[in-house]
C-alpha positions as CSV (number, residue, x, y, z in Angstrom):
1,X,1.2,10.0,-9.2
2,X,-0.3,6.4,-9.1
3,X,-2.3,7.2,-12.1
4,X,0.4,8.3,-14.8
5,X,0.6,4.6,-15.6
6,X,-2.1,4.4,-18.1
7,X,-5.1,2.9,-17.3
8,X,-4.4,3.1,-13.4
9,X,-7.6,5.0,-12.4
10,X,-7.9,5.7,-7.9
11,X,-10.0,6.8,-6.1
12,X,-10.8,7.6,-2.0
13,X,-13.7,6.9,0.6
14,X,-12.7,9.4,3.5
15,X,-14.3,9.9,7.0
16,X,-12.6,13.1,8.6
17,X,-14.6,13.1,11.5
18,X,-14.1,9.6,12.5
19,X,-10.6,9.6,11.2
20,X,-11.0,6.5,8.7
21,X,-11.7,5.4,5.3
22,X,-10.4,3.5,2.2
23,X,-8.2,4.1,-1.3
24,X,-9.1,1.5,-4.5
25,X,-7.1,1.3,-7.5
26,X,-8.8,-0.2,-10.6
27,X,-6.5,-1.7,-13.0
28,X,-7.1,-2.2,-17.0
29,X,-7.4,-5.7,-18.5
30,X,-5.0,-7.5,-18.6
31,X,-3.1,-6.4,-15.5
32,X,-1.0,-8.9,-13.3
33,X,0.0,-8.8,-9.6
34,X,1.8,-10.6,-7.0
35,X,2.8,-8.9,-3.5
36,X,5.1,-9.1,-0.4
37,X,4.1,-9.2,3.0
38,X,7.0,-8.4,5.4
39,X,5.8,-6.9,9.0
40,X,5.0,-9.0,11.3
41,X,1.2,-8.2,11.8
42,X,-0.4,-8.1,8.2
43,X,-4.5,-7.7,7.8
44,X,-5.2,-9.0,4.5
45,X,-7.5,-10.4,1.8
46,X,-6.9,-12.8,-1.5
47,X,-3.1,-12.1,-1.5
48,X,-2.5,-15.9,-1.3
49,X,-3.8,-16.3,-5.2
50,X,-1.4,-13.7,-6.2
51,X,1.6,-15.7,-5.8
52,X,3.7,-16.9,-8.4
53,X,2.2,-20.5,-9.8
54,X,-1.4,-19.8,-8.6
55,X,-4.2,-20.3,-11.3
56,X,-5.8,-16.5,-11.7
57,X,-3.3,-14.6,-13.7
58,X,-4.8,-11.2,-13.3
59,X,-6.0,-8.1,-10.8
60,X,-8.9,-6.4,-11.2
61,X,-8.7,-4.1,-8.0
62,X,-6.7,-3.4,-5.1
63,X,-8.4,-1.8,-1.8
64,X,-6.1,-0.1,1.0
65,X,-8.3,0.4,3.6
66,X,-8.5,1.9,7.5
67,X,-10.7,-0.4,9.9
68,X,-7.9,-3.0,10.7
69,X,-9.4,-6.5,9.8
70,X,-12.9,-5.2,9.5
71,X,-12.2,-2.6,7.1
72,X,-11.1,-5.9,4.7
73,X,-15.4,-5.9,4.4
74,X,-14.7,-3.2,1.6
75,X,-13.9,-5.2,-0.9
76,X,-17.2,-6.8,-0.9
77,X,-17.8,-3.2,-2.4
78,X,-15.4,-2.9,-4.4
79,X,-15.9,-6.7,-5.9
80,X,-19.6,-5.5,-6.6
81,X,-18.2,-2.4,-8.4
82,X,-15.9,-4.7,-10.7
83,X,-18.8,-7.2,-11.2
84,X,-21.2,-4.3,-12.4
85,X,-18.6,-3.4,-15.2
86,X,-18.2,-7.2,-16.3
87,X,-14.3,-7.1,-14.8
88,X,-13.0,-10.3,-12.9
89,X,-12.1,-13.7,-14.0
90,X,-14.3,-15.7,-16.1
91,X,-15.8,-18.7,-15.0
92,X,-19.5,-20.7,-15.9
93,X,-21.3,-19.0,-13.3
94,X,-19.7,-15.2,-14.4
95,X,-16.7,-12.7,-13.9
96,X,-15.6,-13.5,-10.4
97,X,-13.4,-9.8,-9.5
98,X,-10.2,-10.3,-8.3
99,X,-9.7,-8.0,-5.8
100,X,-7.0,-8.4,-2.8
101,X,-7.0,-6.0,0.3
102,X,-4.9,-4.7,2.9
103,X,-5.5,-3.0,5.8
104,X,-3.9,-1.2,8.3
105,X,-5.1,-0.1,12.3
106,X,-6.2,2.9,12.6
107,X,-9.2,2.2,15.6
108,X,-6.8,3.9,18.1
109,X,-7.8,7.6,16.6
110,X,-11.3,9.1,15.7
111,X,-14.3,7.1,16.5
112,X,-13.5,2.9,16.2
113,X,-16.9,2.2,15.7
114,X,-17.2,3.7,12.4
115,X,-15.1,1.2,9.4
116,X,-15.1,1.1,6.4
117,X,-17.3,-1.2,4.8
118,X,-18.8,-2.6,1.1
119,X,-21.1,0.7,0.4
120,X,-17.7,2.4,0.9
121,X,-14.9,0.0,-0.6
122,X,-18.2,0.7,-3.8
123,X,-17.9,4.6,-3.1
124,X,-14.3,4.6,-3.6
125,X,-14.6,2.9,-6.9
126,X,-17.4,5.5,-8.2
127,X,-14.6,8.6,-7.3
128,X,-12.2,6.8,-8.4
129,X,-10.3,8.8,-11.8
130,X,-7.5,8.7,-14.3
131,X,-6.6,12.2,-13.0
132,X,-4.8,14.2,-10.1
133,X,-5.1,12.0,-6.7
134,X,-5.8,13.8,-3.5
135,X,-2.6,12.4,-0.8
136,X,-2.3,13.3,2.7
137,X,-5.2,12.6,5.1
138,X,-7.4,10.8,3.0
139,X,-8.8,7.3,2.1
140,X,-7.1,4.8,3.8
141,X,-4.0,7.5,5.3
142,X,-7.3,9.6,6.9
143,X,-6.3,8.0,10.5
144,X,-2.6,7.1,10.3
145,X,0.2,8.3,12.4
146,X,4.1,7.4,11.8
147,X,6.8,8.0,14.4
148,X,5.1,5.9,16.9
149,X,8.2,4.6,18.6
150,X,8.9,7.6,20.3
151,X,5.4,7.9,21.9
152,X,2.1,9.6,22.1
153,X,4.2,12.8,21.8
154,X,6.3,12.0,19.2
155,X,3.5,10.8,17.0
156,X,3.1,12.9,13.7
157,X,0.3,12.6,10.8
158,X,1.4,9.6,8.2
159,X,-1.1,9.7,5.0
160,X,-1.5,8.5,1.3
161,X,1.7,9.5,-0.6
162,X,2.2,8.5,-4.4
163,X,5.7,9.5,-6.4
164,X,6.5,8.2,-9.9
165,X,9.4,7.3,-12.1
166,X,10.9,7.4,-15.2
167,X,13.6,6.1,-18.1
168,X,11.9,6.6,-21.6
169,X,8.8,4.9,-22.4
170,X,9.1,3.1,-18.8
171,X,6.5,4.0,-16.0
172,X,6.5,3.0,-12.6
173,X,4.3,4.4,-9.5
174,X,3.9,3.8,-5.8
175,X,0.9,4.2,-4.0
176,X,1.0,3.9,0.3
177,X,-1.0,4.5,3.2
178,X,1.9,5.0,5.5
179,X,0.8,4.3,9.0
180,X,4.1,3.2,10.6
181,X,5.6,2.4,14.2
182,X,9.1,3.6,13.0
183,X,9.8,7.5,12.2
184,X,10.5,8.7,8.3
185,X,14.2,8.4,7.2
186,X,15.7,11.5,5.5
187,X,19.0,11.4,6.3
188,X,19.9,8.7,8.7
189,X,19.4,10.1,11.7
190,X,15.9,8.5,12.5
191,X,18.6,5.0,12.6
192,X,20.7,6.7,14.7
193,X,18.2,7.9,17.3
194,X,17.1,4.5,17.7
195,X,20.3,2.9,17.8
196,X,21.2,5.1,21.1
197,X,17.5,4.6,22.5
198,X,17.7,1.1,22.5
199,X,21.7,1.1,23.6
200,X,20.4,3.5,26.8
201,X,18.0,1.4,27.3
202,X,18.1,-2.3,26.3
203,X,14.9,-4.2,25.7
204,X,12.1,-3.3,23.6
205,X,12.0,-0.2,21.4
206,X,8.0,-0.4,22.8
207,X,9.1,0.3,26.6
208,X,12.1,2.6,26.0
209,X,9.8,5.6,24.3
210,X,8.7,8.0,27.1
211,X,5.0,7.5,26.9
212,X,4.4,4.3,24.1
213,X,1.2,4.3,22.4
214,X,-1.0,1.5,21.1
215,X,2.0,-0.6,19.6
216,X,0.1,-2.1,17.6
217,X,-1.7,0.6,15.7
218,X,0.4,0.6,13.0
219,X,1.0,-0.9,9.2
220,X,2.1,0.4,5.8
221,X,0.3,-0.8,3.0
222,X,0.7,-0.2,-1.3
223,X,1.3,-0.5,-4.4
224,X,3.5,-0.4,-7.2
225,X,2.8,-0.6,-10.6
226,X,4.7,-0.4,-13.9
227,X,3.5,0.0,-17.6
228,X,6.0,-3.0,-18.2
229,X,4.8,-6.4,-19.6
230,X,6.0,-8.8,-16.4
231,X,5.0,-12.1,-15.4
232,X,4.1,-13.0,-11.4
233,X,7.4,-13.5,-10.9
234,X,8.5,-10.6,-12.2
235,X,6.0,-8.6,-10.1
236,X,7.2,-10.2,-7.0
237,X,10.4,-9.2,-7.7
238,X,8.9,-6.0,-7.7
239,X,7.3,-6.2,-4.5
240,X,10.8,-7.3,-3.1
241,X,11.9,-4.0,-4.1
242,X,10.0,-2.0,-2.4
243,X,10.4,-3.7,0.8
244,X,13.9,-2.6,0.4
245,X,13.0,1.2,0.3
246,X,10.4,0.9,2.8
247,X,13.5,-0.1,5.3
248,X,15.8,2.5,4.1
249,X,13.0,5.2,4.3
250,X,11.2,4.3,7.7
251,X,13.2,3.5,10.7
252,X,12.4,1.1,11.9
253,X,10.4,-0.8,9.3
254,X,9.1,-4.1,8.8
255,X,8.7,-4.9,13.2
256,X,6.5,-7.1,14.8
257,X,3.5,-4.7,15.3
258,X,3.5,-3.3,11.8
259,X,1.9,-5.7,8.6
260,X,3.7,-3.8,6.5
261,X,2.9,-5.3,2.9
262,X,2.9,-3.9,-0.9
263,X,1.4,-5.6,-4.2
264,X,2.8,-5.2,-7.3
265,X,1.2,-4.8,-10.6
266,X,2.0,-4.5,-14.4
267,X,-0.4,-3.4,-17.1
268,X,1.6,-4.8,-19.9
269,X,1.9,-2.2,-22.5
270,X,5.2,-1.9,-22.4
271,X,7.5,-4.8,-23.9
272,X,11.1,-4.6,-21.7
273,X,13.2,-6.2,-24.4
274,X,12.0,-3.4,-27.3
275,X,12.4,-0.9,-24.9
276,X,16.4,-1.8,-24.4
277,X,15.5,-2.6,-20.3
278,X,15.1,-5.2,-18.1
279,X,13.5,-6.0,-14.4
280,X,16.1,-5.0,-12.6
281,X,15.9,-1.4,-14.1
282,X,11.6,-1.6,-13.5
283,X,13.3,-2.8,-9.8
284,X,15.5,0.5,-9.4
285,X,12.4,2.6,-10.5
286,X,10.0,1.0,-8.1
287,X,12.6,1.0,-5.0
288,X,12.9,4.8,-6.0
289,X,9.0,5.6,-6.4
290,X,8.5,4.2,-2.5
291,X,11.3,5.3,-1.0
292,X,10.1,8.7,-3.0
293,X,6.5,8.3,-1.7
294,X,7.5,7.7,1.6
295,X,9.6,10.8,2.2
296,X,7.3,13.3,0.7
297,X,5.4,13.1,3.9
């Protein structure tokens, strides 16, 4: 669960009807973040200051939200939320909230006129809780689909999923909206499936599925985050690792029509050297938390 890493609170803004919505994470002061993006059709907000070498050394909020690129409009929500509460980088004029966003497509299912917007991105913040998280259908999973490569029949609910790890005082969690093209990975045989697809029928995995959907409704977006005192660098690193589990637990991952992305985030209470680990050890955890999360669908 995203919030066993203390201080993480989250919280949902979910449209069942209209098949939509959005997930924000609020982070405690002090928190730092960079991020990955790996598919090859990201929707995104503010990632760019997140990289390693930037100015802003800290994340105030992260918003995973439905609407493809106009579901980014949350985080005007969300950045009035952090602003209320005097959270966000200090400057003459006031806390500016650093909040990035990602979003995934889900305009294909439920009614595409409804997105999620600031009042929501805010909404999500008000519910949000240190507590049990609701996964599955809701906040920015309400509309997604995985297994898409095998067409409008093959097609199966995708969702929010959240799985945590351990080793002593170390914490790290994973947080997705899993919305993917490619199908979940078990056991291998989602790699083999599409191995033999494509060899029966060379060319695009798009044409060679029996009835293709919207190819490019797709996208899985998160976040990992680890008690563990870590500089950008080391959160990239982070970030790195989860792209690795996202490959080995979706099949296939990281294609053209998915903007498959993950930040990563550490709150710092943890000091690695006192603890007797390093980030390669907070890299196994987080790699295990995703591919975790990701399978639990």
């Amino acid at each position: 669960m995203i919030t066993e890493v203390a201080g993480v609170r989250c919280g949902h803004w979910t449209d069942a009807d209209a098949q939509t919505g959005c997930t924000v994470v609020l982070f405690p002061e002090g928190t730092v973040a960079s991020a990955e993006v790996r598919g090859g059709a990201p929707a995104s907000r503010e990632l760019d200051l997140l990289a390693p070498g930037r100015l802003v050394q800290r994340i105030d909020a992260l918003l995973l939200t439905g609407g493809s690129a106009f579901g980014l409009a949350a985080a005007d929500g969300v950045m009035r939320f952090c602003e209320e509460h005097g959270l966000g980088h200090p400057t003459a004029g006031g806390v500016v909230p650093i909040v990035p966003a990602l979003a995934l497509y889900d305009l294909a299912v439920g009614d595409a006129t409804v997105r999620p917007g600031a009042e929501q991105g805010h909404a999500a913040c008000v519910a949000a809780t240190s507590g049990p998280v609701a996964v599955g259908a809701v906040g920015a999973g309400t509309g997604a689909r995985v297994n898409k490569w095998r067409g409008a029949d093959g097609a199966r609910p995708g969702g929010v999923v959240t799985a945590t790890r351990r080793a002593g005082g170390l914490v790290v969690s994973a947080l997705l909206a899993v919305n993917a093209f490619g199908a979940i990975d078990p056991d291998g045989s989602a790699l083999a499936a599409a191995a033999d697809l494509l060899g029966s029928a060379p060319g695009s995995l798009a044409l060679v599925a029996d009835a293709p959907v919207n190819t490019a409704a797709n996208t899985t977006i998160g976040l990992i985050v680890t008690n563990a005192a870590l500089d950008k660098l080391g959160c990239l690193a982070l970030a790195q690792a989860g792209h690795g589990a996202l490959a080995r637990a979706i099949v296939p991952s990281h294609t053209s029509v998915d903007g498959d992305a993950l930040v990563a985030a550490a709150t710092g209470d943890l000091d690695l050297a006192e603890a007797g680990a390093d980030l390669d050890a907070v890299g196994l955890l987080a790699a295990a938390a995703v591919e975790a999360a990701v399978r639990s669908l």
